[in-house]
N, C-alpha and C positions, 0 to 999 in steps of 0.2 A: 620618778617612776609612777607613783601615784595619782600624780596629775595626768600622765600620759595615758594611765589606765582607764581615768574619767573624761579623757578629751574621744577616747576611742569608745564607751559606752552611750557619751553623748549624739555622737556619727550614727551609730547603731541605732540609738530610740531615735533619730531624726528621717533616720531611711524610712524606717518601719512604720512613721507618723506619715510622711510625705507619700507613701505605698498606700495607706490603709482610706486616706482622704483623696484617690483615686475613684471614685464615685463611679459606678457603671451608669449611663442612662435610661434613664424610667421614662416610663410613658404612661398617661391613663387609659391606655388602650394597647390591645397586643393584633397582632398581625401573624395570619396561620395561612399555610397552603398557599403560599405566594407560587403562581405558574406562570414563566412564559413562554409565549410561542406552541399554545395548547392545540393550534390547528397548525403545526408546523414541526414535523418529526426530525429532520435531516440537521446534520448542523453544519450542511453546506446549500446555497444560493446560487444557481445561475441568472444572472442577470437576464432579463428579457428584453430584446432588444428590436419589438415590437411596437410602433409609435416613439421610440424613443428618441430617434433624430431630431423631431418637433415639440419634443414633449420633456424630453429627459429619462433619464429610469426612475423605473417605481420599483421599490424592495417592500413586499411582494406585487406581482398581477394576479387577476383571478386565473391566469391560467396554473399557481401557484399555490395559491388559496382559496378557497369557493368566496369568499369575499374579498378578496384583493387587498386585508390588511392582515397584519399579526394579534391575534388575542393574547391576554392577558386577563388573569384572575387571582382574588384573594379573598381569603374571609378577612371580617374586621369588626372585634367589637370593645363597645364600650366599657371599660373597666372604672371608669368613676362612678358617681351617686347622683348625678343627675343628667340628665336629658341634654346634649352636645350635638354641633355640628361640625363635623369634619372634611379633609379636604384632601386631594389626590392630585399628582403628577406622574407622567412618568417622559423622559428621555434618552435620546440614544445615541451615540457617540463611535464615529470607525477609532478603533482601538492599535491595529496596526499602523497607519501612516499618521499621529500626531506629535502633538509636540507635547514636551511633560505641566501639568497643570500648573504647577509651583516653582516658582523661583529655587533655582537651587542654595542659593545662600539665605533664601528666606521663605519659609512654608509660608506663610501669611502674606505673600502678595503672590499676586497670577504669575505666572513669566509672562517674557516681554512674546507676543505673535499668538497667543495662547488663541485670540478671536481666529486665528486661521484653520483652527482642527476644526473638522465637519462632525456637527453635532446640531438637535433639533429636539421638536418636541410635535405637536399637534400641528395641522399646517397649516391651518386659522393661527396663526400667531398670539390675537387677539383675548385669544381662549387661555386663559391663565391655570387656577387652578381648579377641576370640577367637583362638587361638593357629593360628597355621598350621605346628604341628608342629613336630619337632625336625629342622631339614633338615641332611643331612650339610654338610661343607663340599664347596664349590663345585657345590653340588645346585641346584637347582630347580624352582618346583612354582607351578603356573599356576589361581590363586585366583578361584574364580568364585561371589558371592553376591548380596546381594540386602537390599535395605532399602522404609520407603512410608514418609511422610510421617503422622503422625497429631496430633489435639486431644490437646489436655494432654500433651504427649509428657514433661513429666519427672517425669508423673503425681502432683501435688502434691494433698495432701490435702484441699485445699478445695474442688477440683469435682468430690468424690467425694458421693455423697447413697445413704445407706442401703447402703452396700457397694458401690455402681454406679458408675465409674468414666465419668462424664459428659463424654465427650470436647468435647461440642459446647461445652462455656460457655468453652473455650479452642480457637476452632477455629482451624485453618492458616489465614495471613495468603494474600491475592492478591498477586502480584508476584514478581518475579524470586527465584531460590532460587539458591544454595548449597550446594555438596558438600564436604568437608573430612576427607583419609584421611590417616589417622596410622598408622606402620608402626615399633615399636619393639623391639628388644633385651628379653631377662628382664631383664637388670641392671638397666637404667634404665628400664623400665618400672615400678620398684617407687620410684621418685622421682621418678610421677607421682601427685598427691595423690587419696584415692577418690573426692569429689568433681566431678572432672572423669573420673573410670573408668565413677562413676554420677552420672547429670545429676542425681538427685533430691535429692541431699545437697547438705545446706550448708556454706559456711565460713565460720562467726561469724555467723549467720543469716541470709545472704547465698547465694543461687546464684552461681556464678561461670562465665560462660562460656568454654566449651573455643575459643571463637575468639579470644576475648581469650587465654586462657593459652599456645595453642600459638604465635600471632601474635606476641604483641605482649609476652607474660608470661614466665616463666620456663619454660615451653614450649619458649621460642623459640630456648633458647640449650642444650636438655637433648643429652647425647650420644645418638651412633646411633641419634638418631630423626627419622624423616622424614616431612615435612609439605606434602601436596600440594592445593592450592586450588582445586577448579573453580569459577570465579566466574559469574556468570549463565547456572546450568547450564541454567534453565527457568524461562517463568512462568507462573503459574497465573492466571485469570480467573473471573470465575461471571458465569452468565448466569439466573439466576431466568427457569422457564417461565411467562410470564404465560395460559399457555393451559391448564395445566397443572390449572384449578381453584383456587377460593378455599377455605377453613374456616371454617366459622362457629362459632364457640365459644359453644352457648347457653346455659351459664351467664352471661354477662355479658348475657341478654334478663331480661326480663319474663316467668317462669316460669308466671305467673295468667293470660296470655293464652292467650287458647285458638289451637290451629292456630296453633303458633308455626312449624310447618316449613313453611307454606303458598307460601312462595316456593325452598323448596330444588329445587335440581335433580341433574344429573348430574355438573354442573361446580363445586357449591357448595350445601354440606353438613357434616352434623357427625359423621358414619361415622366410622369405625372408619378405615379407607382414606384418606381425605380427610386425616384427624388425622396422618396418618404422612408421608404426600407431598404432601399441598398447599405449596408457596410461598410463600401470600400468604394474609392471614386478615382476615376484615373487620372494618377499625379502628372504635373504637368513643369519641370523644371523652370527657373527662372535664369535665363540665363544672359550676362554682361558681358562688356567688351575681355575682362578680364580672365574671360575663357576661352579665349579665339588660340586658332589653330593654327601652325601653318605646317599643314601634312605632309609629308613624301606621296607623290600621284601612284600609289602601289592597292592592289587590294589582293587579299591572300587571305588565306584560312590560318591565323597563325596558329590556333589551336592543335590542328590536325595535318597541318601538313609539316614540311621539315623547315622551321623557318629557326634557323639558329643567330647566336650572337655574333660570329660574322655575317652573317646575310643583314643585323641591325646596323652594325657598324658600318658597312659599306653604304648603307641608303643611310646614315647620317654624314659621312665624308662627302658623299655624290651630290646629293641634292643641295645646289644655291638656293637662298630664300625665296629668288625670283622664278624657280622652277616648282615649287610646292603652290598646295593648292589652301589659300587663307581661308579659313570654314571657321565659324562658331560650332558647338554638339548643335545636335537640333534637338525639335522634341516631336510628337506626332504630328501628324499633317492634318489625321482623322483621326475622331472620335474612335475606340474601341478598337485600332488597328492593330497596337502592340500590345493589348491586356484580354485576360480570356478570364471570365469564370467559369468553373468545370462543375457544373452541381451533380453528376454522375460521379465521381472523383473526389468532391469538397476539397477542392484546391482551387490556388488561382496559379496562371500562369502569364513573366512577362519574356515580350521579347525585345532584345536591340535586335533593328532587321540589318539583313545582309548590305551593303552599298553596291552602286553601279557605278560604272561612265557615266561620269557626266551627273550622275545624281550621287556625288561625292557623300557621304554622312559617317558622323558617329553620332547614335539617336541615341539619349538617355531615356530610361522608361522606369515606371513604376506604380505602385498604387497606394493610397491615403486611409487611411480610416476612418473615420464619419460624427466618431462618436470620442467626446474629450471625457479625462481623466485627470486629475493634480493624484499626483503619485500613483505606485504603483509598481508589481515584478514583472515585467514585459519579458514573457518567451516565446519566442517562434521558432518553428520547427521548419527549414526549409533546406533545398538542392538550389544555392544559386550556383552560376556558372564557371568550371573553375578559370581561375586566371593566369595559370603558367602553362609552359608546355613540356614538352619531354627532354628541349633543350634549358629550361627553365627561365624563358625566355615570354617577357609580358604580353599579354593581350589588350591591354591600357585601358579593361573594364577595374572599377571601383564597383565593388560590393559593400551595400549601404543598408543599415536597419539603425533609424534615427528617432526621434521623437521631435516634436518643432511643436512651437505653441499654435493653439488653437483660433483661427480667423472667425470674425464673424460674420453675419451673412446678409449686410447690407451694409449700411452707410455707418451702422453705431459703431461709437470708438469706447477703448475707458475702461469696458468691463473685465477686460483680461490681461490687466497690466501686474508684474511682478513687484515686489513689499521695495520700498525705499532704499536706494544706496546711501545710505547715511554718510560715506567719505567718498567724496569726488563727485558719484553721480557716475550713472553709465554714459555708455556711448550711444548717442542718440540713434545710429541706425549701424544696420549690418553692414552696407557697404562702406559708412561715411570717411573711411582712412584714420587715420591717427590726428586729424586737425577737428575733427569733427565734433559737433556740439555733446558738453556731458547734462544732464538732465537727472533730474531724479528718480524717476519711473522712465521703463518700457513696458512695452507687452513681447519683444523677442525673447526668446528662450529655446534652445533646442540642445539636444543629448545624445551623441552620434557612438552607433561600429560605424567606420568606412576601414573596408579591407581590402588591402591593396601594395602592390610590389614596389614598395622602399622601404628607408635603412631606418633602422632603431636610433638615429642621431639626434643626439642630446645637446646641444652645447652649454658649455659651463658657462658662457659671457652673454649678455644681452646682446642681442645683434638686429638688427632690421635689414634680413637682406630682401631690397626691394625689386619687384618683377621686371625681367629684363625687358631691355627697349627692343620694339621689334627687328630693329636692324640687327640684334645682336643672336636672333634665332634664323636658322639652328647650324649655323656656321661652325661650331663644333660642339663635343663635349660641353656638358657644364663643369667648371670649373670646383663645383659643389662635390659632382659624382668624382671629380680625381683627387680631390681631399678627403675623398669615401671610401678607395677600392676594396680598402682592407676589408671594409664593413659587407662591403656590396657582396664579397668574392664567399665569405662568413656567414651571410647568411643566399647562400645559393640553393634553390626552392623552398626557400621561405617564402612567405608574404606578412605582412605587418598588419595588425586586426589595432587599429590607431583608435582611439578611444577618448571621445573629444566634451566636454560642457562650457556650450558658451554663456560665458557669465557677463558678456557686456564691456570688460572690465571694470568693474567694480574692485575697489580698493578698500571696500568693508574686511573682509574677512584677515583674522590677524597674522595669519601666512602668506599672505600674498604675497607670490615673489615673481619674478623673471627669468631667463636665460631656466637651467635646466635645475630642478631642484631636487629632493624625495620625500615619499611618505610612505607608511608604512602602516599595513592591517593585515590579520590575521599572520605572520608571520613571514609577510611576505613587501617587499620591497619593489615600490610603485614610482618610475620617475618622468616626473609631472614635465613642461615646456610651454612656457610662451615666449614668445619674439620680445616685446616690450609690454612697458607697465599702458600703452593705448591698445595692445591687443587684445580682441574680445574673445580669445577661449582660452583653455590651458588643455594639452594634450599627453597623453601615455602611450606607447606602442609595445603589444608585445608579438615578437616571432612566433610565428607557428608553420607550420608544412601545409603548404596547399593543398597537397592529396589528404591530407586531414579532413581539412574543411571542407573540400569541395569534389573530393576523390569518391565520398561516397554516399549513397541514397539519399540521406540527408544528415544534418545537424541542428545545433542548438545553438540561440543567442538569447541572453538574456540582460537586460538591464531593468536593474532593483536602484528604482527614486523613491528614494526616501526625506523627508523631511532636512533633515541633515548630510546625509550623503548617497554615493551613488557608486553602485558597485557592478563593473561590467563582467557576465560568467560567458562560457560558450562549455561546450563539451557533445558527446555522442550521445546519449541519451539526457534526458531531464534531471535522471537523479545522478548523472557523473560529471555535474558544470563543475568547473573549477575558474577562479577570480583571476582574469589579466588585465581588471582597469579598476584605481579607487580612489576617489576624492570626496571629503569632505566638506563642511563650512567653515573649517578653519587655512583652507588655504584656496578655494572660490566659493562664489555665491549660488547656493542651491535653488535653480528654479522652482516657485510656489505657485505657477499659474497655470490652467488646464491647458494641455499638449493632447495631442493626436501622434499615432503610430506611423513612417513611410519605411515600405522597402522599393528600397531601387536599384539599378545597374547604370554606371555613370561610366559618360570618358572623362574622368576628369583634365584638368592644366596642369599639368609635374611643374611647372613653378610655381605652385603651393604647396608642392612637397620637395622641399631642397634637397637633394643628397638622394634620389631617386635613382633606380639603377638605371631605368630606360626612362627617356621622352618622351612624351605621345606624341609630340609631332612625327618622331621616326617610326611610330607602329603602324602599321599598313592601316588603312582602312576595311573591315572586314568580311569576307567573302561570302559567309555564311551567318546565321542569325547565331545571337546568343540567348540561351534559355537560360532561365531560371524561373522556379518550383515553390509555391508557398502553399504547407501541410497545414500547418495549425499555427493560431497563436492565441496565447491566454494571456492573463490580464489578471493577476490576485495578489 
């Protein structure tokens, strides 16, 4: 008992030893009135998106600050006994989209991608730390400067092109930022590595960041240096003018047509003007054999007039393969024909036009965004078209709000390629089939809603059912839809809001699985589908009611990319989204490369959606145009 007594005194005086030799850190200097963002009151940012197509964004413009940067100020004085020169940084870091600085099994090494979170300093790289003079002792001297946020900020060589230092293919993230002022001593300033003095340098071909070093690194513990955090100094947003004008890029027309600008306007054009500040440029599908058509010769309104699921059925018994009319979708003929910007309105609006004899069509349409982003909570507020009818009976438009990686704008390759599949390697290209080359980088990446009338079918086994041969259309039913009915009959005016990330196939992530799986967030059960371990995406669908979505004025889509995962919401207003899509990076690979925003209306092939209730070969081609409406979208 007596020993126990002293083994438990001795625990006691060893805590109280090991507390007490907890040393605060000292400095021979104190730091007062630290301010930032002293010409900046709001601690929200609309992005300006003024020169920025060419240029990238600047956080702030002068139309935001009378000098186009953010201040900052401190006093600072010398508390030793002699006469010293001191030294100053400061940097900034988006706070919401990164990754966590530290390893989580070990504070003292970075985690692995840490050089991926957008963070910077001075945009002279070169400019390490600037000295605030040799202040006598017990002097002081009241520091007033100035920093902006910019793309590429640690100006790395590969989204430079021909000498031009392209800030936009690395632009400032939306979201919460970061301030980070570092104030140190000559001495120990020269046992900080140059590396973190200049953000651009490596260590062992690795960036390292200065939040991780001064945080959490040997930073953390260096003397007479002092490290102040303004954490959610500010956040930033975009708000893309939808009024603002479309661009039509006419090289991607048909250059032999004559009176190619026939429909350009004031608001949508291929000027000079347009090219610099337009927003939004009109999408132009791409479209393969593997979306070819073979129609029923019918055009009708199916929306509005009475076109019921016998009137479907009877035009898919009727019609031999050799009496339909074999068509690809098309896309526009002319510049500006199916896209309008409304700057009275600040909307844009697209159309699929009506068909004729003879000028058979299902036109896909839509419009692009201009300006990339790596992450982000993408909401748009829009009236696309609805897609059932009163018999509940499809109109064989897909309703599409996706995200797609960002192209660039000549011949350069490289700069917007996604982080390494470390197992397998992806699939070298979108279309390349299941035989096709695995590689270690792409640059593909895209993050789909496509909502559209079929079934919630899952399968539990891996399967490859491959696209039937055309003799085998549309001779009857698919075989698919009569191993569905129950499904089909279950969800009648429904539509499926399918919720798609292609990952390439990548076989990184330690869930990766096949056939139909689950995951689970916030309390709610998400079941994930791919074909095979070569298929490049993995999919969720959830039911919802058409007159929901599309019954009234408008609605909400939103997709939140995040570093590690991605979460699809929709709802009636902004503040009543609720979650019908979730995937992490434990079960695919989360794109890390700047994307651009599309919404479109598509006909899409129903043999890439198996277990469909209707065809599109059997849906009329349509009488009337279909509209759809885009109100707003943000970006934070």
């Amino acid at each position: 008992m007596k020993f126990l007594k002293t083994y438990i005194l001795f625990i006691i005086i060893l805590v109280l030893v090991s507390c007490f030799s907890k040393k605060e850190k000292t400095y021979d200097f104190s730091i007062s009135e630290i301010k930032f963002l002293t010409n900046y009151q709001s601690n929200q940012l609309e992005l300006d998106y003024e020169n920025a197509f060419l240029n990238g964004f600047t956080i702030p413009t002068t139309k935001q600050t009378e000098n186009g940067y953010f201040n900052f100020s401190f006093k600072f004085t010398n508390n030793s006994n002699k006469e010293k020169e001191y030294f100053y940084k400061i940097y900034y870091q988006n706070e919401s989209y990164k990754l966590s600085e530290y390893d989580s099994k070990n504070k003292t090494q970075q985690a692995q991608y840490v050089e991926e979170n957008f963070y910077g300093s001075w945009e002279n790289t070169d400019i390490g730390f600037k000295s605030l003079g040799k202040i006598p002792a017990s002097g002081s001297i009241y520091l007033k400067d100035s920093i902006r946020i910019v793309g590429n900020p640690r100006n790395e060589e590969k989204y430079f092109h021909l000498e031009e230092n392209d800030r936009w293919k690395r632009n400032p993230r939306t979201g919460d930022y970061s301030f980070l002022l570092v104030l140190v001593d000559e001495e120990n300033m020269k046992q900080i590595p140059d590396y973190i003095k200049n953000i651009s340098l490596k260590d062992n071909q690795i960036f390292i960041s200065p939040y991780y070093y001064f945080l959490y690194g040997k930073g953390k513990d260096l003397k007479n240096c002092f490290v102040k955090l303004e954490d959610n100094a500010f956040k930033a947003i975009a708000k893309p003018n939808l009024g603002a004008g479309i661009y039509s890029n006419i090289n991607l027309f048909n250059n032999n047509i004559e009176d190619l600008d026939k429909y350009h306007s004031c608001n949508c054009n291929s000027d000079d003007n347009m090219y610099r500040n337009a927003h939004f440029e009109q999408f132009l599908h791409y479209i393969d054999e593997s979306s070819k058509l073979y129609n029923v010769p019918i055009i009708q309104d199916v929306l509005n007039e009475s076109f019921t699921n016998e009137e479907y059925n009877w035009l898919n018994a009727f019609y031999k393969i050799e009496d339909r009319i074999t068509i690809l979708p098309q896309i526009a003929k002319y510049p500006c024909e199916t896209v309008k910007s409304d700057s009275i309105n600040n909307k844009i609006i697209i159309r699929n036009p009506a068909s004729e004899f003879g000028n058979w069509q299902k036109q896909n349409v839509g419009v692009i965004t201009r300006n990339g982003f790596t992450y982000g909570k993408y909401t748009a507020k829009v009236k696309l078209t609805k897609l059932l009818n009163e018999d509940n009976v499809w109109n064989g438009i897909t309703n599409a709000i996706w995200l797609i990686n960002q192209p660039g704008r000549g011949n350069e390759t490289g700069w917007n390629l996604r982080r390494s599949c470390n197992k397998k390697g992806y699939m070298k290209t979108y279309w390349g089939g299941r035989n096709d080359e695995r590689v270690e980088k792409v640059d593909y990446s895209e993050i789909d809603f496509e909502i559209l009338k079929t079934t919630p079918y899952c399968p539990s086994k891996k399967l490859n059912p491959t696209k039937p041969e055309v003799k085998a259309l549309p001779d009857k039913i698919s075989s698919w839809n009569k191993k569905l009915s129950k499904d089909i009959q279950k969800d009648e005016g429904k539509i499926a809001v399918c919720c798609t990330n292609w990952d390439m196939a990548c076989w990184e992530p330690k869930n990766f699985s096949t056939a139909c799986h689950k995951i689970k967030h916030n309390n709610k059960t998400f079941y994930l589908h791919r074909w095979d371990d070569s298929y490049r995406a993995v999919t969720s669908k959830y039911m919802v009611s058409d007159e929901e979505l599309f019954g009234s004025d408008y609605y909400y889509f939103q997709i939140d990319w995040q570093p590690e995962k991605i979460i699809w919401r929709i709802g009636p207003e902004k503040d009543k989204l609720y979650e019908v899509g979730y995937v992490d990076n434990t079960v695919t690979m989360i794109p890390n490369n700047q994307m651009v925003l599309i919404i479109t209306q598509e006909f899409h092939n129903t043999n890439w959606w198996p277990g469909s209730a209707y065809e599109q070969d059997n849906i009329p081609f349509p009488a009337k145009d279909y509209i759809g409406e885009i109100y707003e979208i943000i970006i934070e």
